[in-house]
DOMARVO-158272 format. One line per field, with one value per residue (C-alpha): residue number from 1; x, y, z. Coordinates in steps of 0.5 Angstrom, whole numbers, plus 500, padded with zeros to 3 digits. Example, Ala and Ser with C-alpha at 12.3 -4.5 7.8 and 13.67 -1.06 7.14 Angstrom:
BEGIN
num = (1:2)
c1 = (525:527)
c2 = (491:498)
c3 = (516:514)
***
This chain:
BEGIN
num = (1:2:3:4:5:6:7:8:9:10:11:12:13:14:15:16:17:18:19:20:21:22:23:24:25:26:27:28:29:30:31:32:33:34:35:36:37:38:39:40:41:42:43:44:45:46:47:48:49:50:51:52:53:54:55:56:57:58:59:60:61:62:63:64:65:66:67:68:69:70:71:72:73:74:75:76:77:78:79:80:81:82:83:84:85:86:87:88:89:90:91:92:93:94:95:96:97:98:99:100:101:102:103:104:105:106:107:108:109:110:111:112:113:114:115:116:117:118:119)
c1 = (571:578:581:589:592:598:602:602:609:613:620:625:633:640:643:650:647:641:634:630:622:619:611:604:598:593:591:587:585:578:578:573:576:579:581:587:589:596:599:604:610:612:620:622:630:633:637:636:631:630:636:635:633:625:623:616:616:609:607:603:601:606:611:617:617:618:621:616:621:626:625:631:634:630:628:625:627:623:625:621:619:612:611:612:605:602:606:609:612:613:616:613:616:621:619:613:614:607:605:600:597:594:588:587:585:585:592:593:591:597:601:605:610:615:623:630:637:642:647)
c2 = (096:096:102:103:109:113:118:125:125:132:130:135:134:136:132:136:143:141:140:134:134:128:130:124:128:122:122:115:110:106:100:094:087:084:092:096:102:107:113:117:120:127:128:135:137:130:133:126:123:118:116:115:110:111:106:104:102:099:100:096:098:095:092:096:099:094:096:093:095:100:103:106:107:103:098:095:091:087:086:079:075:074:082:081:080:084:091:095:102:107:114:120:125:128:129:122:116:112:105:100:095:090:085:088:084:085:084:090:094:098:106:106:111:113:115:117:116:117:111)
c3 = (547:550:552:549:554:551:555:553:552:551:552:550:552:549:543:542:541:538:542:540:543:542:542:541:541:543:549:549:544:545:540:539:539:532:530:528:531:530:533:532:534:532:532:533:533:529:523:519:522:516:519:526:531:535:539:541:548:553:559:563:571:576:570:568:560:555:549:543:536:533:527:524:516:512:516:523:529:534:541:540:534:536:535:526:526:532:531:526:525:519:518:513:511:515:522:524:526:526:530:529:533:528:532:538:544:552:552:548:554:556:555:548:548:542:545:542:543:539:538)
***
C-alpha cells in the first residue's frame, strides 16, 4: 500500500476586493500499487472559475514543490511531458477542480496541493 499524503490546505488571500479560499478535504490517501486515485480542490471567491488557472503542485520531504500541470479554460498544461500519461485534472460545476494520478507506485509518495493566482 502506498500512502499519498495531502495537505490540509485552507489558503485565503485577497484578489482585488475579492477573498479567494482554496480548501482539499482529504487528509490522506492510501492507495494499492497499479490503482487510481483523485482528489479534489474546492475554489471559493473566483468569479469565473471555468476561466481561471489552478495548478497542482508535489512535495516530497527536503525537496522544493514541484508544479505538476495547470488547468485553465479548456485546456491543461503539464510542466513536463512525461506527466500526460501519469496526471491529469478537470473542472465541474462552477467551483471543484479535481486530480488524478493514474498507476500509482512508490514514487508517487508525496503531499499534492491545488493553488491559484491570477495571471
Amino acid at each position: 500500500m502506498l500512502l499519498l499524503p495531502l495537505l490540509a490546505l485552507a489558503a485565503a488571500w485577497s484578489h482585488g476586493q475579492a477573498e479567494v479560499l482554496l480548501k482539499q478535504r482529504q487528509v490522506s490517501i492510501t492507495r494499492a500499487h497499479k490503482t487510481t486515485t483523485s482528489m479534489e480542490c474546492i475554489a471559493e471567491g473566483i468569479p469565473d472559475f471555468q476561466s481561471a488557472y489552478i495548478h497542482w503542485y508535489r512535495q516530497v520531504p527536503s525537496r522544493a514543490p514541484e508544479q505538476i500541470l495547470s488547468i485553465g479554460p479548456g485546456a491543461v498544461s503539464y510542466n513536463d511531458n512525461s506527466y500526460i500519461n501519469k496526471y491529469s485534472s478537470l473542472k465541474k460545476g462552477t467551483n471543484i477542480c479535481t486530480f488524478t494520478i493514474r498507476d500509482i507506485n512508490s514514487n508517487d509518495e508525496g503531499t499534492y496541493y491545488c493553488a491559484y493566482w491570477h495571471f
